[in-house]
Structures are given as structure tokens and as C-alpha cells.
N, CA, C and O atoms as a GROMACS GRO file, in nm:
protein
  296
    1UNK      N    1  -1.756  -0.774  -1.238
    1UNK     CA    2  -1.637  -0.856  -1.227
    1UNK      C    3  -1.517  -0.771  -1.188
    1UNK      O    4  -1.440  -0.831  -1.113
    2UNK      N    5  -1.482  -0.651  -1.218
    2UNK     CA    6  -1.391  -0.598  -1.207
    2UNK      C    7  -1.376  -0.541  -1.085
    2UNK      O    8  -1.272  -0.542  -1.018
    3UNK      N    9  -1.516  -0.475  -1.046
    3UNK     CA   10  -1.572  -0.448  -0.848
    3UNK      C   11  -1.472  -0.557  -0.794
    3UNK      O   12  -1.368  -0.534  -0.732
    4UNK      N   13  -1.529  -0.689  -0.833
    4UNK     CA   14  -1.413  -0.801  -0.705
    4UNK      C   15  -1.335  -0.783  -0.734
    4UNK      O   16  -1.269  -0.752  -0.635
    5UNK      N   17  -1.251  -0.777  -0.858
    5UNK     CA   18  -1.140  -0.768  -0.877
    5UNK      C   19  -1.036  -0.666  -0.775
    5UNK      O   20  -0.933  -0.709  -0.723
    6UNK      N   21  -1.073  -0.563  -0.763
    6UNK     CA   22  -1.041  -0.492  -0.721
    6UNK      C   23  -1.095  -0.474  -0.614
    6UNK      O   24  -1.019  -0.398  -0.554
    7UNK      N   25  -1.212  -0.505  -0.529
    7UNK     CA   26  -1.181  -0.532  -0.361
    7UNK      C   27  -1.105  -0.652  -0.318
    7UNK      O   28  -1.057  -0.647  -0.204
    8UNK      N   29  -1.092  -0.728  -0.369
    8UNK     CA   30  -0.988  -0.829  -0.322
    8UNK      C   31  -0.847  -0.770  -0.366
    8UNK      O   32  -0.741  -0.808  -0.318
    9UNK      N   33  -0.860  -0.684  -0.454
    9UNK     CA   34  -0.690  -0.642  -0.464
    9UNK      C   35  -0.689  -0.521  -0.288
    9UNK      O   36  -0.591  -0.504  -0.216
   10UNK      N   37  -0.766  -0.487  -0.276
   10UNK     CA   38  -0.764  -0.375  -0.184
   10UNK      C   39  -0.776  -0.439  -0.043
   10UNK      O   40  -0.718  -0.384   0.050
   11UNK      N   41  -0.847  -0.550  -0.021
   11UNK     CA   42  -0.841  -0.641   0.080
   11UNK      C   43  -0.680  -0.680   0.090
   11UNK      O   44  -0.615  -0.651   0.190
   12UNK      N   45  -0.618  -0.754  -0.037
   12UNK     CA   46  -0.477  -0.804   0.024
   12UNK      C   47  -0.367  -0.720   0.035
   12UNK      O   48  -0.257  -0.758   0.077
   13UNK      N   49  -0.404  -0.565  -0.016
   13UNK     CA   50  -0.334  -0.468   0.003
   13UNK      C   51  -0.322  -0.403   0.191
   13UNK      O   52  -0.230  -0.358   0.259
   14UNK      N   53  -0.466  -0.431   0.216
   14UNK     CA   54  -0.481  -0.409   0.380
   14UNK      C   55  -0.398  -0.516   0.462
   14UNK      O   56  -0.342  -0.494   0.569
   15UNK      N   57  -0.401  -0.613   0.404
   15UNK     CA   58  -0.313  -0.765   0.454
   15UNK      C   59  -0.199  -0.704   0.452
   15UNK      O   60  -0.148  -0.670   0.558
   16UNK      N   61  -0.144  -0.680   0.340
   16UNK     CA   62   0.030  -0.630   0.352
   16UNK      C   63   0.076  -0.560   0.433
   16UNK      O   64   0.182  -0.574   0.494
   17UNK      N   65  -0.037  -0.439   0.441
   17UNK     CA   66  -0.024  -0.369   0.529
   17UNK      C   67   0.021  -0.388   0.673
   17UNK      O   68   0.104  -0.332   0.745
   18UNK      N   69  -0.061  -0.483   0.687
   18UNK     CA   70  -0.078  -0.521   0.847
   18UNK      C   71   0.026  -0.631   0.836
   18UNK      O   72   0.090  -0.639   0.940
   19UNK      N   73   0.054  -0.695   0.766
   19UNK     CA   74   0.235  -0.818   0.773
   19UNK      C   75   0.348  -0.732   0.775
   19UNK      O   76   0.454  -0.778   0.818
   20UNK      N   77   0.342  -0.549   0.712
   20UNK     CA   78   0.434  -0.453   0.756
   20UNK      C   79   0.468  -0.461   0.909
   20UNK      O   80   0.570  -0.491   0.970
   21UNK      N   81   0.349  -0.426   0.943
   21UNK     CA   82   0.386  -0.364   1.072
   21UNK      C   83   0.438  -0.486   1.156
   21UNK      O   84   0.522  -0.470   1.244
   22UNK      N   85   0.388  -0.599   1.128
   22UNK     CA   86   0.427  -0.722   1.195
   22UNK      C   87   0.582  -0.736   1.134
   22UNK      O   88   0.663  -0.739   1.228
   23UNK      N   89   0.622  -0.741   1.053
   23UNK     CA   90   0.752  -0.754   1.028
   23UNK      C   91   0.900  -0.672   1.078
   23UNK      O   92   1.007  -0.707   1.127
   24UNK      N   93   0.815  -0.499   1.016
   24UNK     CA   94   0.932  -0.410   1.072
   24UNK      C   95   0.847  -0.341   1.136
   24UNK      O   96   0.765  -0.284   1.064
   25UNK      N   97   0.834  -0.322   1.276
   25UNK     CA   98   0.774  -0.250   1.353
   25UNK      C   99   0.874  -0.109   1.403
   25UNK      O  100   0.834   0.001   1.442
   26UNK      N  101   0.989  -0.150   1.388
   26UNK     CA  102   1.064   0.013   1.455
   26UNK      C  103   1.082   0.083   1.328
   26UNK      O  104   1.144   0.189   1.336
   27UNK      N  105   1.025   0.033   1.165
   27UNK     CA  106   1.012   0.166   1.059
   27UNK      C  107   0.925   0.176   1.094
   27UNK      O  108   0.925   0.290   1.139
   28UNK      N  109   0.806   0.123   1.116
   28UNK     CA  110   0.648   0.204   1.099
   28UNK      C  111   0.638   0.302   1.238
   28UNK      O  112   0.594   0.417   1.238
   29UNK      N  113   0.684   0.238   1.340
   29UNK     CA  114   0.656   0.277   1.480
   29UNK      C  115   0.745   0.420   1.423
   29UNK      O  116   0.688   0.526   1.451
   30UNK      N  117   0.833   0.428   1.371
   30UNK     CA  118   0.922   0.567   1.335
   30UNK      C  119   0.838   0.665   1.224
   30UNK      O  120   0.860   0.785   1.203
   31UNK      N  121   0.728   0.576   1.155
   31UNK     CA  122   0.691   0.682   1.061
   31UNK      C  123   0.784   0.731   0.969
   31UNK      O  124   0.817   0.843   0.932
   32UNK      N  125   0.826   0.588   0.934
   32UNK     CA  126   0.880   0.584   0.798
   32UNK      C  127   0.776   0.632   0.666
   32UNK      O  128   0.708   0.540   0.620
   33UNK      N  129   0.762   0.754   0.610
   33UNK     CA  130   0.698   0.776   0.499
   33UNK      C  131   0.790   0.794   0.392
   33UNK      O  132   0.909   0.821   0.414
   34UNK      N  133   0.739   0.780   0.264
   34UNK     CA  134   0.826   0.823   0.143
   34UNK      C  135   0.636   0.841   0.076
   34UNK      O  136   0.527   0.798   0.114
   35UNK      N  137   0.686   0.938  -0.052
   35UNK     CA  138   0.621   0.979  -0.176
   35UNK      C  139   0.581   0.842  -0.272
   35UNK      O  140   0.658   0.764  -0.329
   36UNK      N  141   0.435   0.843  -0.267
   36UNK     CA  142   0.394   0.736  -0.349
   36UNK      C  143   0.431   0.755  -0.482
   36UNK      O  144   0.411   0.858  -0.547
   37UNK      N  145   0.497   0.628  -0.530
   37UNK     CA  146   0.551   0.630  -0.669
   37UNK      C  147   0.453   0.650  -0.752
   37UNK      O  148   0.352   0.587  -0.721
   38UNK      N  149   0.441   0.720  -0.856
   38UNK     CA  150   0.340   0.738  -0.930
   38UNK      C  151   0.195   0.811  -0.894
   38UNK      O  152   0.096   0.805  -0.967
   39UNK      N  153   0.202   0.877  -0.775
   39UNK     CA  154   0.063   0.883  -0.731
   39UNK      C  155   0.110   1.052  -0.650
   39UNK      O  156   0.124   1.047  -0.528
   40UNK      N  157   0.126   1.158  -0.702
   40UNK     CA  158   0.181   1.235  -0.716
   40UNK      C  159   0.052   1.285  -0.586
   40UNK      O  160  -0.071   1.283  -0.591
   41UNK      N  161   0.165   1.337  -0.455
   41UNK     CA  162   0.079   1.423  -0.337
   41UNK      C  163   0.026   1.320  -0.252
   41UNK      O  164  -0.045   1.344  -0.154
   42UNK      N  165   0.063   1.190  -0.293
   42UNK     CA  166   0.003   1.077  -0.185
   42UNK      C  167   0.135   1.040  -0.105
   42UNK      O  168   0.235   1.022  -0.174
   43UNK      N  169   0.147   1.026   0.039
   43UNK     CA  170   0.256   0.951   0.103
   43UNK      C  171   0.197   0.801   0.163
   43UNK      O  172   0.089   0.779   0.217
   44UNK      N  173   0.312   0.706   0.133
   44UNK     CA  174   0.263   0.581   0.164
   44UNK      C  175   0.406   0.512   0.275
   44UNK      O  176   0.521   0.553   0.287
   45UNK      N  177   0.332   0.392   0.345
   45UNK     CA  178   0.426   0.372   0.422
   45UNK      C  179   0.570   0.357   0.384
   45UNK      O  180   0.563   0.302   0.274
   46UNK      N  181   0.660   0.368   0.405
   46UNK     CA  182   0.824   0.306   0.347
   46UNK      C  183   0.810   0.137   0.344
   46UNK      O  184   0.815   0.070   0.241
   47UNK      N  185   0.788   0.079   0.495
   47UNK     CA  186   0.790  -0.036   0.535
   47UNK      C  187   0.675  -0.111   0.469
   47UNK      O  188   0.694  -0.231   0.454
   48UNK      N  189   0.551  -0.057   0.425
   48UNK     CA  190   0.425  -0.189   0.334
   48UNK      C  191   0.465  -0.177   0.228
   48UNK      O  192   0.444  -0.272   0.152
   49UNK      N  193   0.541  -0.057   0.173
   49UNK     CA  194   0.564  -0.055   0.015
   49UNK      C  195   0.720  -0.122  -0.022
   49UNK      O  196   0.784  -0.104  -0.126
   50UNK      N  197   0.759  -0.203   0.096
   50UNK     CA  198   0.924  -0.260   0.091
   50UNK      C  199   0.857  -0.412   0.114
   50UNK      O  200   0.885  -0.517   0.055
   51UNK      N  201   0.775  -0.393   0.202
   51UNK     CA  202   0.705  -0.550   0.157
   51UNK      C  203   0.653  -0.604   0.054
   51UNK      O  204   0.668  -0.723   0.026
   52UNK      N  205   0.554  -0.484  -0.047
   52UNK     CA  206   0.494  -0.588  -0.141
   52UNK      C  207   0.493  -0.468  -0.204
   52UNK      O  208   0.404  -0.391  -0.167
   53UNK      N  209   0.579  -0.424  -0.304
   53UNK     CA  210   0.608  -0.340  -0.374
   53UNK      C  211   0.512  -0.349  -0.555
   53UNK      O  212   0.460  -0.268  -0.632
   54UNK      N  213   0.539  -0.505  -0.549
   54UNK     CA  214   0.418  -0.514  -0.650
   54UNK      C  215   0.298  -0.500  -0.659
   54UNK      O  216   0.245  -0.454  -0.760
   55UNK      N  217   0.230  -0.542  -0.546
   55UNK     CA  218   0.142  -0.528  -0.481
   55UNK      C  219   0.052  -0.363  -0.522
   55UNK      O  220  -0.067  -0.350  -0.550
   56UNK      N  221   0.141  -0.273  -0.516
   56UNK     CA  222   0.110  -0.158  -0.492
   56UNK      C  223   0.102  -0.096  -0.676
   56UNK      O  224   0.015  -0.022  -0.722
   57UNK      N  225   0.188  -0.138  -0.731
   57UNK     CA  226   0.172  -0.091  -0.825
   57UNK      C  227   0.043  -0.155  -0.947
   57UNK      O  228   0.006  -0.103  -1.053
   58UNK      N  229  -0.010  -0.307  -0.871
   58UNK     CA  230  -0.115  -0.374  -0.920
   58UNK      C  231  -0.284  -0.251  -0.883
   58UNK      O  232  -0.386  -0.235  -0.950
   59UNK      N  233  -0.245  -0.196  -0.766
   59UNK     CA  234  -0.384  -0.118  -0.727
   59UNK      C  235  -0.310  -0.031  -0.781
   59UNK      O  236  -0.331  -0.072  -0.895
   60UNK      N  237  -0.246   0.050  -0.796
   60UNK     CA  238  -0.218   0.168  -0.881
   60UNK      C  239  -0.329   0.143  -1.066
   60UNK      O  240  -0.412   0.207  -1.131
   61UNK      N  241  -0.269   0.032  -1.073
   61UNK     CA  242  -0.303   0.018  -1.209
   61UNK      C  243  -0.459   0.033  -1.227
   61UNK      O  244  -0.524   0.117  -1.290
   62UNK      N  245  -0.503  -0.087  -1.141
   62UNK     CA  246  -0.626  -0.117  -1.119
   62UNK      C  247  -0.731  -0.055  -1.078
   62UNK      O  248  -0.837  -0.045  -1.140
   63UNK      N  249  -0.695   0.010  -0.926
   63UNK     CA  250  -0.823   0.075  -0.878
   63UNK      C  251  -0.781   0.264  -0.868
   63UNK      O  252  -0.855   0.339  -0.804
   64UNK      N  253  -0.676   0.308  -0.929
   64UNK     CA  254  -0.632   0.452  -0.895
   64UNK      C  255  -0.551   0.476  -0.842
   64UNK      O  256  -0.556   0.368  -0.782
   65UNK      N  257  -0.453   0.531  -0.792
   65UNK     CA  258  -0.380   0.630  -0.702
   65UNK      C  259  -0.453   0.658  -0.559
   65UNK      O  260  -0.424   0.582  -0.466
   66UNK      N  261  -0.525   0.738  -0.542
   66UNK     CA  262  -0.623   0.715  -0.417
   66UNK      C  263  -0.626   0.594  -0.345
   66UNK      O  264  -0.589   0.579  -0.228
   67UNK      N  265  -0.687   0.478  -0.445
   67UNK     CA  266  -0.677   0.344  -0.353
   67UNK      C  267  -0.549   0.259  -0.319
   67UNK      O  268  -0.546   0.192  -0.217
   68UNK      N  269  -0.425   0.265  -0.423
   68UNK     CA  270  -0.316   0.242  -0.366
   68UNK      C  271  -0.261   0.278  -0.242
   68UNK      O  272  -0.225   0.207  -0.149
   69UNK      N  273  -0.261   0.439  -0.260
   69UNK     CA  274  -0.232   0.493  -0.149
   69UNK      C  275  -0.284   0.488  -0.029
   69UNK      O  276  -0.211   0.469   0.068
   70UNK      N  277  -0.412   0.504  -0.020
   70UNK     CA  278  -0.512   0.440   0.098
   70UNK      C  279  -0.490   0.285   0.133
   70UNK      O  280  -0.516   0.261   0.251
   71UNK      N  281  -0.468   0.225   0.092
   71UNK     CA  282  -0.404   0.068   0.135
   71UNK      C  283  -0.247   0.062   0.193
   71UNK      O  284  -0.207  -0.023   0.272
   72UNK      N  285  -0.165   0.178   0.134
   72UNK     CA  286  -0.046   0.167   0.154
   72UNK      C  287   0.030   0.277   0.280
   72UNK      O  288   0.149   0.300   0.306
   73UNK      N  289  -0.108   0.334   0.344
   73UNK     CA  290  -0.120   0.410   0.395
   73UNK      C  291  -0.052   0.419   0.604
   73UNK      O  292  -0.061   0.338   0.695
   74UNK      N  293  -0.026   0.477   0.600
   74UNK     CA  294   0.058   0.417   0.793
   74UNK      C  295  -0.056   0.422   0.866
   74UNK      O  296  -0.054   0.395   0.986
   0.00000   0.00000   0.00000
């Protein structure tokens, strides 16, 4: 149960991702990075983590640091 749980959190984390780039395309296209909150040595996009900021800290919780960051990734 918790497996789905957490590929569907990592699935709609890839979604956000990709409604980033659709939304603000001249941060991502710039390589907007900042320091993943909480996930110490990971950089994540500026622009997916300004979209769904909760989002991110739900896979933090859930599936690790690694997988946040890898979802939140440019």
C-alpha cells in the first residue's frame, strides 16, 4: 500500500514538474536552481518548487530526499 502511495506521489510530482516548465519557461529555460529544502546536497528546480511547494515536501516526507529531489529536478 505504501509502494502506490508513493508512486503516485512521484508520478504527480513529475506532473508538476512538467506544468513548471509550461508555466514559467524563461526560469527554467535560465536554470533557475536553488538548494533543496531539507534535503541537504540536492538542487531542485526554483520554478517546480514555486509551483507546488507542498507537493515537495509530501515526497520529502514520504519517499526520501533522493525522490523529492529527483521529481523536483530541471
Amino acid at each position: 500500500m505504501a509502494f502506490n502511495v508513493v508512486a503516485a506521489a512521484v508520478i504527480v510530482g513529475a506532473g508538476a514538474v512538467g506544468a513548471a516548465y509550461l508555466l514559467w519557461p524563461a526560469a527554467v529555460s535560465a536554470g533557475a536552481m536553488m538548494k533543496a529544502p531539507g534535503a541537504a546536497g540536492f538542487l531542485i528546480s526554483r520554478a517546480a518548487f514555486a509551483a507546488n511547494p507542498q507537493l515537495y515536501f509530501e515526497l520529502l516526507r514520504n519517499a526520501g530526499a533522493a525522490a523529492a529531489a529527483a521529481a523536483f529536478a530541471a
